[in-house]
C-alpha positions in Angstrom: 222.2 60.6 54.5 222.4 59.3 57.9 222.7 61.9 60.5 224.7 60.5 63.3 223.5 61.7 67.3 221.0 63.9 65.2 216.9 64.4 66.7 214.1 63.9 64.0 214.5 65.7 61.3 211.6 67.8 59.8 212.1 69.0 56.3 210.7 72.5 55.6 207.0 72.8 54.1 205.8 75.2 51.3 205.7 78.3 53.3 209.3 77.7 54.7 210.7 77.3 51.4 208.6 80.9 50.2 209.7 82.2 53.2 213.5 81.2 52.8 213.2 82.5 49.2 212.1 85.6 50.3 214.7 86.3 52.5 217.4 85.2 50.3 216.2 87.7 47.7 216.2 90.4 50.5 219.4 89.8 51.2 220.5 89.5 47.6 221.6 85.9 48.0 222.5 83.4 45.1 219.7 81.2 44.4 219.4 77.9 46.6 221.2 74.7 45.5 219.1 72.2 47.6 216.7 70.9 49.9 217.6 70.8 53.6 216.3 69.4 57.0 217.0 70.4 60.3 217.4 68.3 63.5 216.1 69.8 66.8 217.8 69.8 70.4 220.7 67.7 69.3 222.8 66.5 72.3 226.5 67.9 72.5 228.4 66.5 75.3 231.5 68.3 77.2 234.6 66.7 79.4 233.1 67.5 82.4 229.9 65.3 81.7 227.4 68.6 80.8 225.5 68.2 77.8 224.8 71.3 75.0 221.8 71.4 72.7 222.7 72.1 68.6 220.5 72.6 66.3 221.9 70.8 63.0 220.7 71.8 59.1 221.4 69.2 56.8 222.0 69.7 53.8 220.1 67.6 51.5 221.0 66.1 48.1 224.1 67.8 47.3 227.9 67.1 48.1 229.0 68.4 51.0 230.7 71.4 51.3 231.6 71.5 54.6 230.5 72.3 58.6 229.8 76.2 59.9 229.5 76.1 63.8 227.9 78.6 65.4 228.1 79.1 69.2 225.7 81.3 70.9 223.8 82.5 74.3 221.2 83.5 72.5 218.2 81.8 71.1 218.8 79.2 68.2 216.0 79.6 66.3 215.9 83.6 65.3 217.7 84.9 63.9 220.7 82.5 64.1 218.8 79.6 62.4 216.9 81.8 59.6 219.6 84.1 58.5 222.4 81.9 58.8 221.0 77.9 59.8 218.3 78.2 56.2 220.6 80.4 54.6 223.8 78.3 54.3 222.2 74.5 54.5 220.0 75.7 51.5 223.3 75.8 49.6 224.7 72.8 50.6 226.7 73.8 54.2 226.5 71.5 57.1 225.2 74.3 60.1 225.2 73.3 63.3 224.0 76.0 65.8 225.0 75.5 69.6 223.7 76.9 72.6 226.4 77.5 74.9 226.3 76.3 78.5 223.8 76.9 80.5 221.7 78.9 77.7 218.6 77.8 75.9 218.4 74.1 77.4 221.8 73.5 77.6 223.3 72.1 80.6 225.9 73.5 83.0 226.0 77.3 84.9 226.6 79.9 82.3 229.3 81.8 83.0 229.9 84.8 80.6 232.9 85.3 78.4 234.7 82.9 80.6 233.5 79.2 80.2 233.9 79.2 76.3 237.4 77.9 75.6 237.4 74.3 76.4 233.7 73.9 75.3 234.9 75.0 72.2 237.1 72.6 71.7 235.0 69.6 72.8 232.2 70.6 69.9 234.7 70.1 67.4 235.6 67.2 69.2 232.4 65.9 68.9 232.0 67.2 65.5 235.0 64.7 64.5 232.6 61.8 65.4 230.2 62.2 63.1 229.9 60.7 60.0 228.6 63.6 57.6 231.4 65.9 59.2 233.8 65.8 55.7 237.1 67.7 57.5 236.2 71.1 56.5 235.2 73.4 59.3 234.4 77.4 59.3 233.4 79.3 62.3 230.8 82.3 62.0 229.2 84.7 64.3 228.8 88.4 66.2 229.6 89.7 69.2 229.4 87.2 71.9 229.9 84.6 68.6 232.5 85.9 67.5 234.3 86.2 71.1 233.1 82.3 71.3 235.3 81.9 68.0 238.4 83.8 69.5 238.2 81.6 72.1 238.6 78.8 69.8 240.9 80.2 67.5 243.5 80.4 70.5 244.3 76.6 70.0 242.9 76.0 66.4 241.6 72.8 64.7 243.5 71.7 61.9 239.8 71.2 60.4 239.6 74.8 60.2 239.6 76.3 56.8 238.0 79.7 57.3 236.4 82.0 60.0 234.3 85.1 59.6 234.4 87.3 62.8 231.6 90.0 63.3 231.8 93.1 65.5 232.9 90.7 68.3 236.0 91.6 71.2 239.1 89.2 71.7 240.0 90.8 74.6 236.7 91.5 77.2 238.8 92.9 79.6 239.8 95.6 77.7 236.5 96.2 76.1 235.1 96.8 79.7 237.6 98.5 81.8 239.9 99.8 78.7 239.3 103.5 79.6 240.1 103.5 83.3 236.6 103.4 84.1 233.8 100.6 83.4 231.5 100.5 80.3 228.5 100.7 82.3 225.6 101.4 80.3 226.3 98.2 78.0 227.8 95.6 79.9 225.1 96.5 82.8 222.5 95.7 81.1 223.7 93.1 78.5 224.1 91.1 81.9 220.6 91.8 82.9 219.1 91.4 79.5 221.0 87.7 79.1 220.8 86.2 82.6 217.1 85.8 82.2 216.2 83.3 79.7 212.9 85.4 79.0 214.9 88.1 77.9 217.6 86.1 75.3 215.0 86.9 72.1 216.3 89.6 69.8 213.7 92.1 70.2 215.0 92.1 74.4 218.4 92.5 73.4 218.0 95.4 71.1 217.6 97.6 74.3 213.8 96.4 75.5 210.9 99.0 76.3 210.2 101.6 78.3 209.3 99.1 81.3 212.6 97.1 80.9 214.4 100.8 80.9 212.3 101.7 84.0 213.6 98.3 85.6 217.4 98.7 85.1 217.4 102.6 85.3 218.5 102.2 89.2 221.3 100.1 88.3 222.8 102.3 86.0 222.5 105.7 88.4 222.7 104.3 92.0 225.4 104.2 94.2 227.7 102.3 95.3 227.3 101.0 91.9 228.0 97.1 93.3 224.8 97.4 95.6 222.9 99.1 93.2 223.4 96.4 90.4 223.0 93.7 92.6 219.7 95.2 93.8 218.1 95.3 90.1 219.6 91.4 89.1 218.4 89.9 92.1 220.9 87.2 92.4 221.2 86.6 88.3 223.8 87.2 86.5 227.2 87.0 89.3 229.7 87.5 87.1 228.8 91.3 87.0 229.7 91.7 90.6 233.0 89.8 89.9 233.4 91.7 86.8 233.3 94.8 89.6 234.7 93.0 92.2 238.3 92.5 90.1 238.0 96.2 87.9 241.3 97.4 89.9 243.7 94.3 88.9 243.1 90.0 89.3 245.0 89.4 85.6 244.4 85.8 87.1 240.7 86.3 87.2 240.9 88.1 83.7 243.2 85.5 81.9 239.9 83.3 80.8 238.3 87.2 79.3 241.5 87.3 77.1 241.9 85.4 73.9 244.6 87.8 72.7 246.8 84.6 71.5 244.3 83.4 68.7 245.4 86.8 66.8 248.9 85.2 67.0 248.1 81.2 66.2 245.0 81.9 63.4 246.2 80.7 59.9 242.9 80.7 57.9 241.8 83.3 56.0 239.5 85.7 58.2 236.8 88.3 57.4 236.4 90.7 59.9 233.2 93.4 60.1 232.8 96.5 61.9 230.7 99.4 62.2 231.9 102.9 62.8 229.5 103.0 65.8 230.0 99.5 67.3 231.5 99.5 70.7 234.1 96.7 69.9 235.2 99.0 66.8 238.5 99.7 67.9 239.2 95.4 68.3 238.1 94.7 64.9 240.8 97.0 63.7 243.0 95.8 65.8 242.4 92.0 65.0 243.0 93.5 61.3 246.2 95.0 62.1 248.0 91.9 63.2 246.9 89.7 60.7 247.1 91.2 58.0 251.0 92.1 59.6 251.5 88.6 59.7 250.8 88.5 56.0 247.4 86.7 56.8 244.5 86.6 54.1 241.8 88.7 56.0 239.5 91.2 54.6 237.6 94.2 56.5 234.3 95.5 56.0 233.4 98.6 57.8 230.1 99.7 57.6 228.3 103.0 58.8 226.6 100.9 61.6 226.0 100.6 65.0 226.6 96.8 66.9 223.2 95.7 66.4 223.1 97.9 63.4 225.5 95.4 61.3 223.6 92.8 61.7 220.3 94.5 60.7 220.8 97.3 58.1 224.1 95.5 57.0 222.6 91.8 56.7 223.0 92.0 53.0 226.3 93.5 52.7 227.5 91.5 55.7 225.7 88.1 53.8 226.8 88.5 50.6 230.4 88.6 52.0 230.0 85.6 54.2 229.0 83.5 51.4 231.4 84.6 48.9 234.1 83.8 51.4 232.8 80.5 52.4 232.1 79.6 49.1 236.0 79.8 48.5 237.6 79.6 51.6 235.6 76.6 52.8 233.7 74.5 49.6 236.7 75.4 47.7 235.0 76.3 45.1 237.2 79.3 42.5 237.5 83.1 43.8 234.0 85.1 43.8 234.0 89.0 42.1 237.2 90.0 43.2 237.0 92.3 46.3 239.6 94.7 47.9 241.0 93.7 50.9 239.2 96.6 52.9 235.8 97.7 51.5 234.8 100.6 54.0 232.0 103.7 53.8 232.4 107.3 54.2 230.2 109.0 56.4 229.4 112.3 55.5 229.4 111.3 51.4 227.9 108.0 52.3 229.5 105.7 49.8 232.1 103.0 50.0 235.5 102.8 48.8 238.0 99.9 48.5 241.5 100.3 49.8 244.6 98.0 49.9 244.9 98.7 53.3 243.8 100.2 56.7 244.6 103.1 57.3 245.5 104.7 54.0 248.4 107.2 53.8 247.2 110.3 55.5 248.9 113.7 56.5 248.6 116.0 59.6 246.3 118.9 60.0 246.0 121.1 63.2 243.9 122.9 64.7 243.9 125.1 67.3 240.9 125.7 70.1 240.7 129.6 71.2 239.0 131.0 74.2 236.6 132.7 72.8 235.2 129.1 71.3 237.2 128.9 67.6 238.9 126.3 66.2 241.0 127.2 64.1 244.1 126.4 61.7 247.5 128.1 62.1 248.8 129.6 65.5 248.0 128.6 69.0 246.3 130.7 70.9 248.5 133.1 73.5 249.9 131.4 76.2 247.8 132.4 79.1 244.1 131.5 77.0 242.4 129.3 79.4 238.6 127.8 79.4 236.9 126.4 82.3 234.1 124.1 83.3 232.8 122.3 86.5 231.8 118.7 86.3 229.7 118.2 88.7 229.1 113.9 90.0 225.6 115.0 91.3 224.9 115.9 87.7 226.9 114.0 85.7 227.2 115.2 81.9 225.4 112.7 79.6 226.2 109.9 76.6 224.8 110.9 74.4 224.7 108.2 71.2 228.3 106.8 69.7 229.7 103.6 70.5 227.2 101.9 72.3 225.4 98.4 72.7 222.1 99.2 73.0 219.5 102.5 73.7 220.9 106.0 71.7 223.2 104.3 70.0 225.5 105.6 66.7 225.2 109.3 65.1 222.7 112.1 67.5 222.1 115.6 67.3 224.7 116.5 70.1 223.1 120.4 70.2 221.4 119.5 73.7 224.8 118.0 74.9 226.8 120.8 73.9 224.7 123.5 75.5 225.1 122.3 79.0 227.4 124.2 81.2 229.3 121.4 81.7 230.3 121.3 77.8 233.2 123.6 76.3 233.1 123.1 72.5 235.3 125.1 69.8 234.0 125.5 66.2 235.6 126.2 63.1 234.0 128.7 60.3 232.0 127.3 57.1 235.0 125.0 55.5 235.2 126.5 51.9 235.9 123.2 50.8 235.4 119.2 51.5 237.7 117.9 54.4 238.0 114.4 54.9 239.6 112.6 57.6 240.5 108.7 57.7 242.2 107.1 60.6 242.1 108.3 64.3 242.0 111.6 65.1 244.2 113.0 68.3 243.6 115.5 70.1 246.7 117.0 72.5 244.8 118.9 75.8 246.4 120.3 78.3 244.3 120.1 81.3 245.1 121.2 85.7 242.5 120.1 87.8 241.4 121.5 91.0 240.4 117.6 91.7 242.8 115.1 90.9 240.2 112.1 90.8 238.8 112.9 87.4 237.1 112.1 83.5 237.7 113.6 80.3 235.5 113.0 77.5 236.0 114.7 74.1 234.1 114.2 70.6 234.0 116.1 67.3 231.1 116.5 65.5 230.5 117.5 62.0 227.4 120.7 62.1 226.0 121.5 59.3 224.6 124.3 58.0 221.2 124.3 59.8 223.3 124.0 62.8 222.7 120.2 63.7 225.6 118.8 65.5 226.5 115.4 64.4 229.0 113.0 66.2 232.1 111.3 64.2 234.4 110.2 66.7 234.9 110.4 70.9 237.4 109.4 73.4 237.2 108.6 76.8 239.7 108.4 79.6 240.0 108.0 83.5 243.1 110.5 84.5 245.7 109.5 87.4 244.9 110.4 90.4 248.3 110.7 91.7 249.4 113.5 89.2 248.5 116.6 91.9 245.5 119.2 91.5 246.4 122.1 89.5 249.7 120.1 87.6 249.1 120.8 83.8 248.6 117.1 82.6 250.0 116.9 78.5 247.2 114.9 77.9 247.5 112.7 73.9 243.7 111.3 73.2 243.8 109.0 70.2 239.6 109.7 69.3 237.9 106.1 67.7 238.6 105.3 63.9 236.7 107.1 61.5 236.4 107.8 57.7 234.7 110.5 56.9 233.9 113.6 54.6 232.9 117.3 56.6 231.4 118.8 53.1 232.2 122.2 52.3 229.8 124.4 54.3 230.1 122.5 57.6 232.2 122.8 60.2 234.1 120.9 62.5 233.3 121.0 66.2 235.5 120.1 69.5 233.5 119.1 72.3 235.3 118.5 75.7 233.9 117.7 79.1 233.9 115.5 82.3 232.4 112.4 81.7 229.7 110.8 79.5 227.4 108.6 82.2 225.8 106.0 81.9 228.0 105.0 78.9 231.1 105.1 81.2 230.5 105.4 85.2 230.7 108.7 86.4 233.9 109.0 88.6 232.3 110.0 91.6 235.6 112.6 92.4 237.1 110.7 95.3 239.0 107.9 96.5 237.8 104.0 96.1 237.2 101.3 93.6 234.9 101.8 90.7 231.8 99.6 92.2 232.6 100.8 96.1 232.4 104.5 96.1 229.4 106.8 97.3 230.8 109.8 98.1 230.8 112.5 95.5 232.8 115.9 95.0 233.1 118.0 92.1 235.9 118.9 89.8 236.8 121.8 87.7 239.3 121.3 84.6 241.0 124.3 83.1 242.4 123.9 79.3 244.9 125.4 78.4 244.3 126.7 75.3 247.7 126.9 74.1 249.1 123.5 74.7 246.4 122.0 72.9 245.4 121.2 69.4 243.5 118.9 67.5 245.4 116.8 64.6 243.2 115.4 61.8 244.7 112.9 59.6 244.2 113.1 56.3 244.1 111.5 52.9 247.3 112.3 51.3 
């Protein structure tokens, strides 16, 4: 075969063959179909004259069954080029892996998020050129990936027969500022982690140590938040300070964060993963919603993970799935085991079901927070029932787990959380039997402030009966300031997706507070922008016990 623009190729020895065989059967792969070799540092070039580096496995001795691109900021070698490079070549895919610019030996200044659109296109451009490329193209990848293959997908090749999307944003904007506030504690240090080119291996971006902790910890907790994070990145990584610098409006500076249109021009069939603890959870539902409303073939797998947790405890699941679609979608070859279009698990039971659809049919049930800290169905609670607490910036209430990047990520104990004074929580008695809830709870508060420039934060938690307090589901929201202290605010907080069984026993638990730093930056209780403010003044939020309740849907 002659590999076109290709470096040497090196063909893998004994142990890399054992060693690809042993993953395979970890993963619960089909057995290999060939030989492969790779090519190293393979030159890319873009419009604008920079030059990427690929790495391309070649299939060997087989007929090809098409090209998956891979576009990353991370290393190429693990785990892109084991778990997906070995994996795919070895039965008989075309993979070329691409470090994006200015990543890894590739040319250019990276920009994050905002530089991958026309570099996109100018791979497959190249990709045209070469002589083993048969037509047939799939895009594949997480997180940043998969944002690389939105960006794509907002103009997309006519090559393109499939693409398989991983807990990965199409819209970064909304992913950091879609509370109100900024996601602090993972975009902070994501941008510290990836700006240094020591720091792009997978062990550094699955949080680091203690030291790298220690180093970013400032950043994170100092004030104003701008000074503070430009102290700790010492001149790397500049697009967090615009990222700061444009939190209050610049939809010109956002437009290249967006790739909202790709949901609209996509006509391949798409499989989308999630986790129910991965921070873009709520865009992978939303990127299934619209296609599959545009009568799109896309299937979801949602997985009991957290981000990095899909592509580690779900490797096989996520695997399996991503060769079964390729091998239809893009070789061509006849429909695997027939699959539902949504296969996703049920925390609390812990076993997956397959549905026609997301969100199944579901009814309403309420229930009602008391003063004296019950939750209960039936009536509200009498009209003048009111709780209190102080949230105090000096002190600001902690994240604790959920939908984070890296650190405490996923399902905690939430028992040291809820005992702050800072914390209200109601509780309902033992259930007498199994509830389960599927879709997005909501929870109506009604809230007065004695400080208009305010967080709320709310999460319910499933306690068993040794009295560990579990988190399910949160929400998150920065409140208008303009709406006057002490005004009852009708408050409607639609909590993350979740499908999930509180067993009979257990009970259901409402927490509500003022914040939940560093996950979201603390609003500091005055005037300014979000990266500009020092000053700090506290707040005190009164619920109103009556004109709130908490509506679970579910399963009919």
């Amino acid at each position: 075969m002659n590999v076109v623009g290709a470096g040497t190729g090196r063909t893998p020895g004994r142990l890399q063959r054992l060693a690809d065989a042993a993953l395979g059967r970890a993963l619960g792969h089909t057995p290999r179909r060939n030989q492969y070799t790779v090519a190293r540092a393979v030159p890319i070039p873009m419009r604008d004259g920079v030059t990427l580096l690929a790495d391309h496995y070649v299939p060997l001795g087989t007929a090809p069954r098409g090209t998956v691109l891979i576009r990353t900021p991370y290393t190429r070698g693990f785990p892109e080029g084991w778990v997906h490079g070995r994996t795919y070549a070895a039965r008989g895919y075309h993979v070329v892996i691409v470090s994006v610019r200015g990543t890894n030996g590739s040319g250019g200044t990276f920009r994050a998020m905002a530089q991958e659109t026309d570099d996109g296109q100018d791979t497959v451009r190249w990709l045209r050129t070469r002589s083993w490329f048969d037509g047939r193209l799939a895009t594949l990848g997480a997180s940043y990936l998969g944002w690389a293959q939105w960006t794509l997908l907002q103009d997309p090749p006519p090559e393109l027969r499939a693409a398989l999307v991983y807990t990965a944003p199409h819209d970064f904007q909304q992913a950091v500022f879609g509370t109100g506030s900024f996601t602090l504690a993972d975009f902070f240090t994501w941008s510290a982690q990836v700006a240094r080119p020591a720091e792009r291996g997978l062990l550094r971006r699955l949080g680091g140590g203690p030291a790298t902790r220690r180093r970013l910890a400032p950043g994170l907790h100092g004030l104003p938040l701008a000074d503070a994070g430009r102290r700790v990145l010492a001149g790397h990584a500049p697009w967090y300070g615009e990222w700061l610098g444009n939190a209050e409006g610049g939809e010109e500076f956002w437009a290249p964060y967006r790739a909202t249109g790709a949901l609209d021009r996509v006509g391949v069939p798409v499989l989308l993963v999630g986790g129910w603890q991965d921070l873009f959870l709520d865009q992978t539902l939303e990127q299934y919603r619209v296609l599959r409303g545009r009568g799109l073939d896309v299937a979801l797998t949602v997985g009991p993970w957290t981000h990095v947790g899909a592509a580690t405890r779900g490797a096989g699941t996520v695997g399996r799935d991503a060769l079964a679609w390729l091998d239809e979608h893009l070789a061509g070859g006849p429909p695997g085991r027939a699959r539902p279009p949504v296969r996703v698990y049920r925390t609390g039971e812990g076993a997956w079901h397959g549905l026609p659809d997301w969100p199944p049919p579901t009814t309403s049930a309420a229930w009602y927070p008391y003063p004296d800290g019950r939750l209960a169905a039936g009536a509200a609670a009498p009209a003048d029932a009111t709780v209190s607490f102080r949230y105090d910036p000096a002190d600001p209430t902690p994240s604790v787990g959920g939908r984070v990047l890296t650190g405490t990520a996923g399902v905690r104990d939430n028992r040291a959380l809820q005992a702050r004074a800072d914390v209200v929580s109601f509780t309902t008695a033992p259930l007498g039997a199994d509830l389960e809830v599927a879709g997005s709870p909501v929870l109506e508060l009604a809230l007065a402030l004695d400080n208009p420039h305010a967080d709320v934060f709310v999460r319910v938690c499933d306690v068993d009966p040794r009295g560990r307090s579990r988190n399910v589901t949160d929400a998150f929201r920065r409140l208008d300031p303009a709406v006057p202290a002490g005004e009852v605010r009708r408050l409607r907080l639609t909590l993350d997706a979740c499908f999930h069984r509180f067993a009979a026993g257990h009970r259901v638990r409402l927490l509500v507070c003022g914040g939940a730093h560093p996950r979201y930056a603390r609003n500091l209780g005055t005037p300014g922008t979000i990266g500009g403010g020092s000053a700090l003044t506290p707040s005190r939020h009164t619920i109103r016990c009556a004109g709130s309740r908490l509506i679970l849907p579910v399963p009919r």
